[in-house]
C-alpha positions as CSV (number, residue, x, y, z in Angstrom):
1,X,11.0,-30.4,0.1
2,X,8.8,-28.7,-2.9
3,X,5.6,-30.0,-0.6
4,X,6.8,-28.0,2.3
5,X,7.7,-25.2,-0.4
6,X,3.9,-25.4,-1.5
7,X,2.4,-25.5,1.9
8,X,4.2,-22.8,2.8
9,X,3.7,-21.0,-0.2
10,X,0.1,-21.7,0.4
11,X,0.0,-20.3,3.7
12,X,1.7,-17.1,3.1
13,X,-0.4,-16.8,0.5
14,X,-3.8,-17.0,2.4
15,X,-2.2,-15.5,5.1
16,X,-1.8,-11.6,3.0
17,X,-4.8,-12.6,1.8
18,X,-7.1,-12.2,5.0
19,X,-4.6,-9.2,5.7
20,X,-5.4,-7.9,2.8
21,X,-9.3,-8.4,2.9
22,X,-9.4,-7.1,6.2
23,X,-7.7,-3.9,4.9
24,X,-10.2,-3.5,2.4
25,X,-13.0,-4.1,4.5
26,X,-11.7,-2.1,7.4
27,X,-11.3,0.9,4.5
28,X,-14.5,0.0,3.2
29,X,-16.4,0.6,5.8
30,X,-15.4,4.5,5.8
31,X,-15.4,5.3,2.3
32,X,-17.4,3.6,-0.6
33,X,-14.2,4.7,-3.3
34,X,-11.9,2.1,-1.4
35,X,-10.7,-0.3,-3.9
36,X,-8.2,-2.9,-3.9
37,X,-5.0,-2.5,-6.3
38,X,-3.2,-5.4,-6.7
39,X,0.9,-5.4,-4.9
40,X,3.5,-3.1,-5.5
41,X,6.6,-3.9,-6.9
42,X,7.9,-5.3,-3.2
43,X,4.6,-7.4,-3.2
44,X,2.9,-5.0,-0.4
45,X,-0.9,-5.0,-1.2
46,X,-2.5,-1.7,-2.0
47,X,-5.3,-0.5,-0.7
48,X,-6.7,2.7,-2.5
49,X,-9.5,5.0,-1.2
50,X,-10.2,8.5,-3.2
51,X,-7.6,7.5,-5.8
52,X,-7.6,5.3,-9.0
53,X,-5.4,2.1,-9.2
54,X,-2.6,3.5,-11.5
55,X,-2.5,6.5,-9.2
56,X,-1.8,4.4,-5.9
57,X,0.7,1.6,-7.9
58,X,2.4,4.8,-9.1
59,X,2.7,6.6,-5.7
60,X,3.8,3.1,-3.9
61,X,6.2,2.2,-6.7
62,X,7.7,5.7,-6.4
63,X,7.8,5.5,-2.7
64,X,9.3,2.5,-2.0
65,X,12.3,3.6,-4.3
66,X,12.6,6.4,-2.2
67,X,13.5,4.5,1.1
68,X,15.0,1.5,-0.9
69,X,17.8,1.0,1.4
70,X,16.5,2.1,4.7
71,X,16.3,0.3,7.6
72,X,14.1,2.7,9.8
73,X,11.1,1.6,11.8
74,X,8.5,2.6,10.9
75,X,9.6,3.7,7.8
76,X,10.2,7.7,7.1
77,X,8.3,10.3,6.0
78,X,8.9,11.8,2.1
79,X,6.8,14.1,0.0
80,X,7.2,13.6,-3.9
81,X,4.9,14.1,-6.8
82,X,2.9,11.4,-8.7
83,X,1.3,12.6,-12.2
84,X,-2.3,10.9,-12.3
85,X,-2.6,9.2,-16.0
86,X,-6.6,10.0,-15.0
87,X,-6.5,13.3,-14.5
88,X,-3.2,14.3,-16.7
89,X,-2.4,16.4,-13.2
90,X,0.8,15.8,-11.0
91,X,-0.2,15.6,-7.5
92,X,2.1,16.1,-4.0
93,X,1.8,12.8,-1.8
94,X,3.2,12.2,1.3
95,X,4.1,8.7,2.3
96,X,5.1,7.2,6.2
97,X,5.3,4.0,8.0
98,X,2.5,3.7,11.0
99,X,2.8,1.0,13.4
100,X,0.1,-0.1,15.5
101,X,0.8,-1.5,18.7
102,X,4.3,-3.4,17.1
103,X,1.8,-5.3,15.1
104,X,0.3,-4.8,11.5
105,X,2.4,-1.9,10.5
106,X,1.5,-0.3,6.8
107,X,2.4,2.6,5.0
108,X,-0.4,5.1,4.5
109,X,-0.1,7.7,1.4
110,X,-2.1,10.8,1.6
111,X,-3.0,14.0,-0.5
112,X,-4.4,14.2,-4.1
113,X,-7.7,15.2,-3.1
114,X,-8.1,13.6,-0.3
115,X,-6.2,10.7,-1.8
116,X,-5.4,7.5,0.6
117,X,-3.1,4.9,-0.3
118,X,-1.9,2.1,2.3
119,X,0.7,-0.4,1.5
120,X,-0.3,-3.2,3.7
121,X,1.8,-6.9,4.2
């Protein structure tokens, strides 16, 4: 049993990997301030372009307490403030789901001088 745990554990683990790196790279390719920020407190990776890594743990934490609970898909739309421990300013960000094609959906974050933040699986 702990084998097929580790295999498993293994495979999930390469498998947000390459989703992950392919979200970076994909980001990458339009912007040179497109970093990658570690997971969020659901274990979403974040991908942050225009923003520092607090910043974009800060607006993902904050969002995904917003629609703790909620069901909808893609997830909804919410606007809240994030103070930026970089800049000592409080910024408005505006969170939704996005699905393309059923497949892949993330969570893109935007505002914050042209601040994007995408929560990607």
């Amino acid at each position: 049993m702990a084998a097929t745990q580790a295999v498993i554990g293994r495979r999930l683990a390469g498998a947000v990997g390459a989703a992950l790196t392919v979200a970076l790279l994909f980001a990458a390719r339009s912007d040179a301030a497109t970093r990658l920020c570690g997971s969020a407190s659901d274990g979403l990776g974040i991908v942050a372009t225009n923003a520092s890594c607090p910043f974009a743990r800060a607006t993902a934490n904050h969002y995904l307490r917003l629609i703790a609970g909620t069901t909808a898909q893609p997830p909804p739309r919410r606007t809240f403030p994030v103070h930026s421990s970089a800049t000592g300013r409080t910024y408005q960000m505006t969170c939704r789901g996005v699905e393309i094609g059923h497949q892949d959906p993330f969570i893109l974050c935007t505002g914050a001088n042209k601040a994007r933040i995408r929560l990607v699986s």
